[in-house]
C-alpha positions in Angstrom: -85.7 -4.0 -15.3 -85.9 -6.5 -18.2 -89.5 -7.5 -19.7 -87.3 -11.0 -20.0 -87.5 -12.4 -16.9 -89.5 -15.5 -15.6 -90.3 -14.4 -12.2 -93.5 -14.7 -10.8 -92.1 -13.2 -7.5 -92.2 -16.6 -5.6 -88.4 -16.7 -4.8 -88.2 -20.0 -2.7 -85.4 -22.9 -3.5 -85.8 -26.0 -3.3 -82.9 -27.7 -1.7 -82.7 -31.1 -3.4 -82.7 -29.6 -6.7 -81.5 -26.3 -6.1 -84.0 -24.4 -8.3 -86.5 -21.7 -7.8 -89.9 -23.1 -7.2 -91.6 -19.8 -9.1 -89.3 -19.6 -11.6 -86.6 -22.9 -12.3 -83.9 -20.7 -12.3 -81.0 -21.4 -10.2 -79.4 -18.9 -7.7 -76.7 -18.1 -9.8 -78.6 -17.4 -12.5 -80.4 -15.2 -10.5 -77.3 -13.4 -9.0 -76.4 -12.8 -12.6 -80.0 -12.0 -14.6 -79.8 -8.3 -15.2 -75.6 -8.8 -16.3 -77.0 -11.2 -19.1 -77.7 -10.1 -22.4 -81.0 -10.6 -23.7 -79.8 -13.4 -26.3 -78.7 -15.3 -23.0 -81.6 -14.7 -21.3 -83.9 -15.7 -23.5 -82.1 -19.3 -23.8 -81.9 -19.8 -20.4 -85.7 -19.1 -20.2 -86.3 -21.4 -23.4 -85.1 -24.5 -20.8 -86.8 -23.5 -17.8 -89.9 -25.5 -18.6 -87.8 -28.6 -19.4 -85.6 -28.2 -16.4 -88.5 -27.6 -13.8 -90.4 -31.2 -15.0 -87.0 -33.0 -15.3 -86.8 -32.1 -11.5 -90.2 -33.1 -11.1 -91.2 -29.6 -10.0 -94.3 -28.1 -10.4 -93.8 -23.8 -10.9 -95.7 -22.6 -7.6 -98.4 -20.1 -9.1 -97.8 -15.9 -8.7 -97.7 -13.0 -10.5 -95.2 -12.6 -13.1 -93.3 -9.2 -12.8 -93.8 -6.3 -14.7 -90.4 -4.2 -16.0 
């Protein structure tokens, strides 16, 4: 496993705005983390901050994984 990754091993969507609640990353995204390469997964979690307060979600607290 990747040390790029944003989970904090709180995998919950929400289903208004279809993002992880631990994380902001959308199930796709998900699906897809360990196919990306690291340049891609590095921008994705560059807007994760953004995206989560746009959605007016607050990141549910947790442990972030370890690789």
């Amino acid at each position: 496993m990747s040390k790029e990754t944003p989970c904090v091993a709180v995998c919950m969507i929400d289903p208004k705005t279809k993002l992880c609640f631990g994380c902001g990353r959308t199930l796709p995204e998900i699906a897809r983390w360990h196919a990306m390469e690291s340049a891609e997964r590095l921008a994705v979690m560059a807007l994760l901050p953004a995206r989560m307060t746009d959605a007016g979600l607050t990141p549910i607290a947790g442990t972030p994984k370890r690789a």
